[in-house]
C-alpha positions as CSV (number, residue, x, y, z in Angstrom):
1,X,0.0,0.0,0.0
2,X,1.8,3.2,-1.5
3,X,1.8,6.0,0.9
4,X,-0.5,8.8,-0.1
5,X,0.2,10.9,2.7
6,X,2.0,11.2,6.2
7,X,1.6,14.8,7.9
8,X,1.6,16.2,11.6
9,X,-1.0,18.6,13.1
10,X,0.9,21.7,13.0
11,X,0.4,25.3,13.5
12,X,0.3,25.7,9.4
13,X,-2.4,23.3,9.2
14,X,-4.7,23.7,12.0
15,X,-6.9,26.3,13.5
16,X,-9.0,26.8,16.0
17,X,-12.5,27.4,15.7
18,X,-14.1,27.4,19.4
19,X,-12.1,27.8,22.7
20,X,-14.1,28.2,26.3
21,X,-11.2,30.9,27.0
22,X,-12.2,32.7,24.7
23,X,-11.0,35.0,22.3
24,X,-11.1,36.0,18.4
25,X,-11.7,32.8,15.7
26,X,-10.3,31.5,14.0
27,X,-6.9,31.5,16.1
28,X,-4.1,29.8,15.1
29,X,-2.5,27.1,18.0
30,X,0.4,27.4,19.2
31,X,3.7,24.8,19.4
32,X,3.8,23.6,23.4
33,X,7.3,22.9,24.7
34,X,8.0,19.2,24.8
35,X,7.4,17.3,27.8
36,X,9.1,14.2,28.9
37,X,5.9,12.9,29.9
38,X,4.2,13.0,26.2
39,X,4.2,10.6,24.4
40,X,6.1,10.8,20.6
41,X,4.2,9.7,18.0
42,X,6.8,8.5,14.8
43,X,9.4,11.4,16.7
44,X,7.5,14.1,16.6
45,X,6.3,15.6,20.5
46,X,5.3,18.7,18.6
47,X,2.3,19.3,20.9
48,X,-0.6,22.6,20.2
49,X,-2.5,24.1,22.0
50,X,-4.8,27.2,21.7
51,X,-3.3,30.5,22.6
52,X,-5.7,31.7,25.4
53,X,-5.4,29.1,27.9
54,X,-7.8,28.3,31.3
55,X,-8.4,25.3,33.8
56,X,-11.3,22.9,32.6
57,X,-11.2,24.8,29.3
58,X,-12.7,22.7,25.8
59,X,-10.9,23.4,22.5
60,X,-11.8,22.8,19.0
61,X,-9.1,22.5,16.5
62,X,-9.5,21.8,12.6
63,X,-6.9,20.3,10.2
64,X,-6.6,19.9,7.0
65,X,-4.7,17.7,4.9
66,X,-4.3,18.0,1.0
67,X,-3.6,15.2,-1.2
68,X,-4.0,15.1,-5.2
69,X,-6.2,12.3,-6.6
70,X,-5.2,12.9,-10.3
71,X,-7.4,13.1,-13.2
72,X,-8.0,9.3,-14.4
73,X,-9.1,7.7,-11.5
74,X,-12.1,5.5,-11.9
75,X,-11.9,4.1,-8.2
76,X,-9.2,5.0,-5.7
77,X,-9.6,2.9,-2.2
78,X,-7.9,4.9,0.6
79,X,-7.0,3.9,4.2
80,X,-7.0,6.3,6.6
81,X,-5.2,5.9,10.2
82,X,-4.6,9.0,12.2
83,X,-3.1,8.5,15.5
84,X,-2.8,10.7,18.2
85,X,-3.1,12.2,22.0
86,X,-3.5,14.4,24.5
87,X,-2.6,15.1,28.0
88,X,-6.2,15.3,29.1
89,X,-9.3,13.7,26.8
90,X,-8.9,14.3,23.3
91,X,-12.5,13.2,20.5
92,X,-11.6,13.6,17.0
93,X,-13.6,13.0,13.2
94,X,-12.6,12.5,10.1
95,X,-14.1,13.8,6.7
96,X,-13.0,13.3,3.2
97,X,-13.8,15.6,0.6
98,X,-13.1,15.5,-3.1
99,X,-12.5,18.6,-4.4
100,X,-12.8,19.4,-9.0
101,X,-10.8,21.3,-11.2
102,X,-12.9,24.5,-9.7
103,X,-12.5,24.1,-6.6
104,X,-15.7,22.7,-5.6
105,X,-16.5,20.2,-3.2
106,X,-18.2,17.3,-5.0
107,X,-18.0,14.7,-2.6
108,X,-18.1,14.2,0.8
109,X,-17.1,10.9,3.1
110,X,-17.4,10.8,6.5
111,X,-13.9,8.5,7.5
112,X,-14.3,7.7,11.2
113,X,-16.5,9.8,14.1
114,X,-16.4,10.5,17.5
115,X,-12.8,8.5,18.4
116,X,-11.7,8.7,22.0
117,X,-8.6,8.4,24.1
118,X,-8.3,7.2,27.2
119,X,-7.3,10.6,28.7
120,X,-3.7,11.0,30.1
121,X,-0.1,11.9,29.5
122,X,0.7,8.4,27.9
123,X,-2.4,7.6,26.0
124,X,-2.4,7.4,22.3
125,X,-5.4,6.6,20.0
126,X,-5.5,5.5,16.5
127,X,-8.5,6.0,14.9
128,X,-9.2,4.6,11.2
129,X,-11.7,4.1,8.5
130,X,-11.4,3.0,4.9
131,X,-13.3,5.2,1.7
132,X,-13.5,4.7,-1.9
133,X,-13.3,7.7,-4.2
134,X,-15.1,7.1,-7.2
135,X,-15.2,8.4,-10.9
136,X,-12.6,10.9,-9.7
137,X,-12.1,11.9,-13.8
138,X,-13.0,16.0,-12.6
139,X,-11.2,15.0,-9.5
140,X,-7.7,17.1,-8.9
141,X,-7.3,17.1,-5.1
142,X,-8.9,15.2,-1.8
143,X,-9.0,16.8,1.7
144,X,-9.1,15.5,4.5
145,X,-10.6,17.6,7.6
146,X,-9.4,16.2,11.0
147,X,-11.7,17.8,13.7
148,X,-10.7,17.2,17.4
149,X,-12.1,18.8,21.3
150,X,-9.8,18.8,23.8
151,X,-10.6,19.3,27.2
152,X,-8.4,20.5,29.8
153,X,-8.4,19.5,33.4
154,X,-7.9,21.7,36.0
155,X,-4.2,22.7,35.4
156,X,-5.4,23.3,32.4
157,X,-2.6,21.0,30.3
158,X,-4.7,19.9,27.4
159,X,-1.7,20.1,24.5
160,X,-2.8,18.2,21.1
161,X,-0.9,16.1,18.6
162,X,-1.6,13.9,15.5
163,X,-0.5,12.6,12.4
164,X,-2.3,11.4,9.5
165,X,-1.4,8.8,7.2
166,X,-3.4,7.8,4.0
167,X,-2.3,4.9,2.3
168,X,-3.5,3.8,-1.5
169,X,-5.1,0.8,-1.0
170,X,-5.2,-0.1,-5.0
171,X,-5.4,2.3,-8.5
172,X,-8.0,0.8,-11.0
């Protein structure tokens, strides 16, 4: 299975669109200084988290990931696996869009929905779900919209991270 795509939540990819702290959305997160207690997913302990920050606060961040289809795909099965965590409880969804040569979405496919961790420093949650992208021949790009709460506990630690891979499952 040819990798399609391998990213990272990351500052450039991700905003946040509701924050109990408040302040002006969208905001862009912001890169939390690596813990030894966080767990690394593949390396990376590049944690975000929002900008305004407060104990027992809930956070909604929004990536995207861009991959191109091409133009002569009758039928392209993708995998999807995104893996991440949080140091307090983390629910993420996935969406797949297909976007034409304008611009416009003309398809959408819901991926996985409402995946949870287990809440911790050290817990780390894969979620996954399979999709088939058919008569892609106006097709030029697919994108994948990652939506994830956090909540904080009372210290109010609730730093985010997690990486998307989409694997080709087989080109017809």
């Amino acid at each position: 299975m040819p990798i399609v795509l391998q990213s990272f939540t990351t500052p450039a990819n991700t905003t946040i669109v509701a924050n109990t702290a408040g302040g002006t959305f969208p905001q862009t997160p912001v890169v939390v200084t690596p813990s030894a207690t966080a767990p690394f997913i593949d390396g990376s302990n590049a944690y975000i988290w929002a900008p305004n920050s407060a104990a027992n606060q809930t956070v909604t961040f929004v990536s995207r990931f861009t991959f191109p289809l091409g133009l002569l795909n009758v039928a392209l099965p993708v995998s999807v696996n995104y893996a991440f965590s949080g140091t307090e409880t983390v629910i993420v969804s996935g969406v797949l869009e297909v976007v034409n040569l304008l611009g416009i979405v003309i398809a959408t496919i819901p991926v996985f929905t409402n995946v949870v961790n287990a809440g911790g420093p050290l817990s780390v949650e894969i979620a996954s779900g399979d999709a088939l992208l058919a008569l892609q021949l106006l097709g030029t790009n697919a994108v994948l919209t990652i939506t994830s709460t956090v909540t904080s506990g009372a210290a109010g630690t609730g730093n985010y991270l997690g990486q998307v891979t989409v694997n080709e499952v087989i080109a017809i």
